[in-house]
N, C-alpha and C positions, 0 to 999 in steps of 0.2 A: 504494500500500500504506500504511493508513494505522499510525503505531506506537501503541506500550501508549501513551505517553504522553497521545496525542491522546482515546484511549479512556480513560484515568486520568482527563482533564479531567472529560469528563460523568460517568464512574462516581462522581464525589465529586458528584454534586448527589441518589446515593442516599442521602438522609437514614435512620438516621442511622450508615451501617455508612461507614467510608472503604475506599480504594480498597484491591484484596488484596494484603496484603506476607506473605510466608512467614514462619512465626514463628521460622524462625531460619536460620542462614546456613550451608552446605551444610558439613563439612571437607574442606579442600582437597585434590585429587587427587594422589599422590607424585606422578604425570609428565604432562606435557601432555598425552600420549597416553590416558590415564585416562577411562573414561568415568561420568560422573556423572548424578545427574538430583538437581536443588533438592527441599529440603524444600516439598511439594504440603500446602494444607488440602485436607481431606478434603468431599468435594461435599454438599452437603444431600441427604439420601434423594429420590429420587423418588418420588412418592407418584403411581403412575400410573396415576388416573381416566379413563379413556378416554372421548376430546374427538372428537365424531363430523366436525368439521370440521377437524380437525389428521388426523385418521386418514383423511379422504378425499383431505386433498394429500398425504400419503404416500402414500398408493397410488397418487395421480398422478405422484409422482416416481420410483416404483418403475420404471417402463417406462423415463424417461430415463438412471436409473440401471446399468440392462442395458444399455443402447443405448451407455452409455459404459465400459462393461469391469466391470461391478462385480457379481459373480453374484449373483443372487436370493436366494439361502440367507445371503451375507452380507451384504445389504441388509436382509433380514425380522430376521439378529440384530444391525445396529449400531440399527436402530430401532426394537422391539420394549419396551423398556423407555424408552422417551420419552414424555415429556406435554410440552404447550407452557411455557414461562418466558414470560408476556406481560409479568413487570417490564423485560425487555429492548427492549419498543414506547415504554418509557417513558422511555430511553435512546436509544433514535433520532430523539428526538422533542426531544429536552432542547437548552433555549436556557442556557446558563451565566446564573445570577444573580448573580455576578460578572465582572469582570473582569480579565484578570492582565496585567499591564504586562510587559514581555519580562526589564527588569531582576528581578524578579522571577521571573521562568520558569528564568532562567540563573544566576540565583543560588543556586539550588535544585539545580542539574543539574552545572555544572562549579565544583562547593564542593570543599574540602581532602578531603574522604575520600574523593570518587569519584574525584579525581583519586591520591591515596595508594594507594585497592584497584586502578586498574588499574595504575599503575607493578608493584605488586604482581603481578598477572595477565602484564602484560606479561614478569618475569622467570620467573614459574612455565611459562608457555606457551612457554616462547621458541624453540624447537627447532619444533613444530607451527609456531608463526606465522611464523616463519623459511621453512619447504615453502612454507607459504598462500601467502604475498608473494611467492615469485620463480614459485608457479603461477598467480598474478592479477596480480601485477603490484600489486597495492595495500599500499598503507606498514600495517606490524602497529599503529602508534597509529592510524589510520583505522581497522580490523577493532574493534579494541581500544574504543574510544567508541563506536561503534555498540551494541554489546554492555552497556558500560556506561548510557548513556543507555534502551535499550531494557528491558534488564531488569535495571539495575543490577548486572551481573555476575551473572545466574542467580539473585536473591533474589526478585524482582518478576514472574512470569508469567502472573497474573492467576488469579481464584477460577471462575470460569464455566466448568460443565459444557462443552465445544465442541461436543459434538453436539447436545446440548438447544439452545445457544444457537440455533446456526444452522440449526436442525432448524424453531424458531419464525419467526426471521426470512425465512424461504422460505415460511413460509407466511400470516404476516399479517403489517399495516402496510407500508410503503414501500421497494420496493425487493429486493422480493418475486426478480423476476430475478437480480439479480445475488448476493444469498443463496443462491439456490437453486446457482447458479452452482460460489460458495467452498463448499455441503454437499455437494457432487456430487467435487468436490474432494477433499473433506476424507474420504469412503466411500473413494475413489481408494486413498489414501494409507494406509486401513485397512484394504483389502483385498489390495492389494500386500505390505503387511505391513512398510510403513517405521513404521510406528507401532502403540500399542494402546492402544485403546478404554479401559481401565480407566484411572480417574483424569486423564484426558486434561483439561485444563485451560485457559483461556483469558482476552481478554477478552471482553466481552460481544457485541463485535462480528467471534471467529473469531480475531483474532492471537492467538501464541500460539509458546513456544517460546522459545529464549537470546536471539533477535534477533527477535522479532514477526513471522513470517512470516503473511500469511496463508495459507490451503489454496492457492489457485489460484498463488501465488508458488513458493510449498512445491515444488508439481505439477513446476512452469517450470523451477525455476532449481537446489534443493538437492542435492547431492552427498553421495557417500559417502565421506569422508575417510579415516575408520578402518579402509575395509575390512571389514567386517560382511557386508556385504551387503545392507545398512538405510540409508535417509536418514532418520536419528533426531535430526531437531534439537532434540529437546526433552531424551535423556537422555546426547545426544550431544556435546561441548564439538567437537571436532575437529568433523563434521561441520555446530552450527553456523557454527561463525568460517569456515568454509571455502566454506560457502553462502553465507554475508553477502557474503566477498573477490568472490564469483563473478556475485551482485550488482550490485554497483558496477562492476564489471569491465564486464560488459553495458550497465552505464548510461553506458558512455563513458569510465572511469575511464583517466587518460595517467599511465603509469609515470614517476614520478622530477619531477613537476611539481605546485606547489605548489599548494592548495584557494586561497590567496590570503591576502590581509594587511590588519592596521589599516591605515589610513592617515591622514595628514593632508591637508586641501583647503584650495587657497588662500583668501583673500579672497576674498568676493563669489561665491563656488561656486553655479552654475546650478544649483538642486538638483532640474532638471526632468531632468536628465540621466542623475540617481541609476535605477536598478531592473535588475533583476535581465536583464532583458532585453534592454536597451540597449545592447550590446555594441558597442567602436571599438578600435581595436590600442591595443597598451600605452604604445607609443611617443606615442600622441594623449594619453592621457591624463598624460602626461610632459609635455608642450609645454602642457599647461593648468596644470602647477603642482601635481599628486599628487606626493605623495613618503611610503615610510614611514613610520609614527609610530615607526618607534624609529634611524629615521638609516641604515637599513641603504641603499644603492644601489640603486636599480633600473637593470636595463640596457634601452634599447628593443628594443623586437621590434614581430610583428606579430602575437602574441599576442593574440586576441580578451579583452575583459575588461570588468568593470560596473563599476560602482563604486554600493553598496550606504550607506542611510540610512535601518537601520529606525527611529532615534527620532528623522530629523531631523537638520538642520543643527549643531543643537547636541550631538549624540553622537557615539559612536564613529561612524565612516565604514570602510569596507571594500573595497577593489579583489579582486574574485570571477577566477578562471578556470574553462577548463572541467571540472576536479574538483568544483569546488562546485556546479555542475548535476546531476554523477553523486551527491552526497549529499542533492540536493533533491529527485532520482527517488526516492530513499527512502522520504522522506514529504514530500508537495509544503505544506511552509511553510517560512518563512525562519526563524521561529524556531528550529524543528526543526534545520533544515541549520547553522546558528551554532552550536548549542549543540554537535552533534557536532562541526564544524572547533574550535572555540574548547578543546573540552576534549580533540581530539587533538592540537594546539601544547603544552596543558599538560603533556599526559603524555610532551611530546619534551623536555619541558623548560621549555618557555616559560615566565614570568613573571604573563601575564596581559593582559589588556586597559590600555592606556597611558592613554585618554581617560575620563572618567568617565563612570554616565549618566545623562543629562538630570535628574536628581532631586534635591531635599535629603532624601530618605527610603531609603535604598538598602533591597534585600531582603538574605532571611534567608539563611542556609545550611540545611541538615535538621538541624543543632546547634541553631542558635539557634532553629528553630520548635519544636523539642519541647521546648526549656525556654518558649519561649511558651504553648506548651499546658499544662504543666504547672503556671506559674503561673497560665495560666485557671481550670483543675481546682480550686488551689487558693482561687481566688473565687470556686465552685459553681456555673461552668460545667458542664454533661451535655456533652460532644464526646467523649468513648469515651477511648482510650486517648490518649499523649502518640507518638505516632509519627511525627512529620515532615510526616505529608499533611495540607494545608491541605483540609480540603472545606467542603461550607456551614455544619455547625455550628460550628467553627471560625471562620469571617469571621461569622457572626451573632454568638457569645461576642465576636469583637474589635469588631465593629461596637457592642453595648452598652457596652463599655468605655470606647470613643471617644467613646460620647455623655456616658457619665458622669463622665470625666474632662476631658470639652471639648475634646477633639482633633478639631480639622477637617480635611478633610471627614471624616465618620464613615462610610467605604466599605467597612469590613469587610477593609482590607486588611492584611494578616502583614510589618509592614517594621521598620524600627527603631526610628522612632518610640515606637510603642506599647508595642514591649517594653523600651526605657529605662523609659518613663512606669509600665509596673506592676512593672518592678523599685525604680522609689523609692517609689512606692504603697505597697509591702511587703503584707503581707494585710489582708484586709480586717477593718477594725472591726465586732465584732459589738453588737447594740445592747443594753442595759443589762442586760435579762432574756431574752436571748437563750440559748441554751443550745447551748455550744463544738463 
């Protein structure tokens, strides 16, 4: 299941709209129990030209559609009003023209305020996430980051029509099967009546909802928390967080055992040893000279365990157990599964990461790239608004600055560097007869 995030990536190389943040942040529900739904932008009209080769693989999906519970009548009205989105072939298709170093991905993701709005969430919820945890067995700061990370606590659920989108993707460009797959899903879910078509929203690629389910996830695993009689993860809080715990639960999730730890590696560390998959008892990795990075004890066991180097010898290091596999079923990247452990330690409390990484350039917070942006804007930079999301006209605005200021390399990257260098810049000099 891939999350908004992984979809955020490519959705920012749609020049020049950035990736969709709701324009404003929901008021908060008196009780956990409250069911809410995020402030939605409202969809671009369909302007429905009828496309004789979108309108022949509906009709070919029509049959599979019956064939899977989903009646004719409401197959002919969730599609009736669709024309194809082929910007979204343009999107499955998309090679990043940058690249994001991880200190930078995590910088972004577990910064002071996402960790401040869930501590926030976690005491607004706290009676729901209380049920969730002793019915899954998963710690309420694991439910809690997932949510956070995914759709930043209900602010971020993406602009994309869901039925147009994957209504497209089923029918042309790559990967045609398993689209058609998630739409056949996704009819499922709308004709059972766990959801409704109006406004129904996404990313480009079907996630969608508080925690990015996609359709066929949705299908599998979502619960009805609240009692409705609906599994409404999208206007539903309880039923998300509840489908998330449920989740992980399924992915192997061990009640009352840690996702794992920084750590420190001795001298000379084999670092062929490192990967996620390399698994040896804990007690091995003891007798090689791992120990905490913050002095805490390890006891041996026979605790299967990795010991993790995404930037290399010279970063942070990580001793993984098997929680942090049920967080990388999530979404299969290590950066992904980090950012959630990392910013569920913070919201227990933790402090942070002990080791530095590997850089003399650290990344931003979402603070400091909108005042990045902002001072782009004000050196007549075009990048849209000052929002936080780094997309391509952003690193192109910082990529000319670099050059012009001499900052090497000129990679277009959002660190500190840069925005020291155009905060003592100050604004730019206009030339003599130039006009303010």
């Amino acid at each position: 299941m891939k999350s908004m995030l992984w979809f955020a990536l490519l959705a920012a190389q749609e020049a020049p709209v950035s990736p969709a943040v709701s324009p404003a942040l929901p008021s908060p529900p008196a009780t956990s129990s409250t069911v809410i739904a995020p402030v939605q932008p409202t969809p671009p009209p369909v302007n429905v030209q009828r496309d004789p080769i979108f309108d022949r693989c509906l009709q070919s999906l029509r049959s599979s559609a019956t064939a899977q519970g989903v009646g004719a009548a409401d197959f002919d009205r969730y599609t009736a009003d669709l024309a194809p989105d082929m910007s979204v072939l343009d999107l499955l298709d998309a090679q990043p023209e940058f690249t994001t170093p991880l200190w930078d991905y995590l910088s972004g993701l577990v910064d002071e305020q996402r960790v401040s709005d869930g501590r926030e969430q976690l005491l607004l919820h706290r009676d729901l996430l209380t049920r969730v945890s002793a019915q899954s067995g998963v710690d309420a700061e694991t439910i809690v980051a997932v949510w956070g990370v995914e759709s930043d606590y209900g602010r971020v659920f993406g602009k994309r029509p869901l039925r147009q989108s994957l209504a497209t993707l089923s029918c042309f460009g790559r990967r045609q099967a398993y689209f058609r797959g998630e739409f056949l899903s996704l009819l499922q879910l709308l004709g059972a009546g766990d959801l409704r078509a109006e406004g129904l929203t996404g990313s480009w690629a079907g996630a969608f909802g508080h925690t990015q389910f996609m359709p066929s996830t949705y299908a599998r695993v979502a619960v009805d928390q609240d009692g409705d009689g609906r599994r409404d993860l999208v206007a539903s809080i309880p039923d998300a967080l509840a489908s998330t715990a449920r989740y992980l639960q399924l992915a192997g999730w061990r009640t009352g055992q840690d996702w794992g730890h920084e750590v420190r590696l001795p001298a000379g560390f084999d670092a062929s040893l490192a990967g996620r998959t390399k698994r040896r008892p804990l007690s091995d990795w003891l007798a090689r000279g791992v120990v905490r990075a913050d002095g805490v004890p390890l006891l041996p066991s026979d605790a299967a365990a990795s010991v993790l180097l995404p930037t290399g010898v010279e970063g942070p290091a990580f001793l993984v157990y098997r929680n942090y596999d049920a967080i990388y079923a999530y979404n299969a990247a290590e950066s992904y599964a980090l950012a959630i452990a990392l910013l569920a330690d913070r919201l227990r409390g933790g402090a942070g990461l002990i080791t530095a990484w590997p850089t003399d350039d650290p990344g931003l917070s979402r603070e400091q790239r909108k005042h990045l942006q902002t001072l782009l804007l004000a050196r007549g930079h075009a990048i849209g608004a000052a929002d936080g999301m780094i997309g391509n006209q952003t690193r192109r605005a910082i990529q000319s600055e670099q050059i012009q200021l001499g900052l090497l390399p000129a990679d277009g990257r959002a660190g500190q560097k840069i925005l020291l260098a155009l905060e003592r810049a100050g604004p730019p000099v206009l030339p003599p007869n130039a006009s303010p």
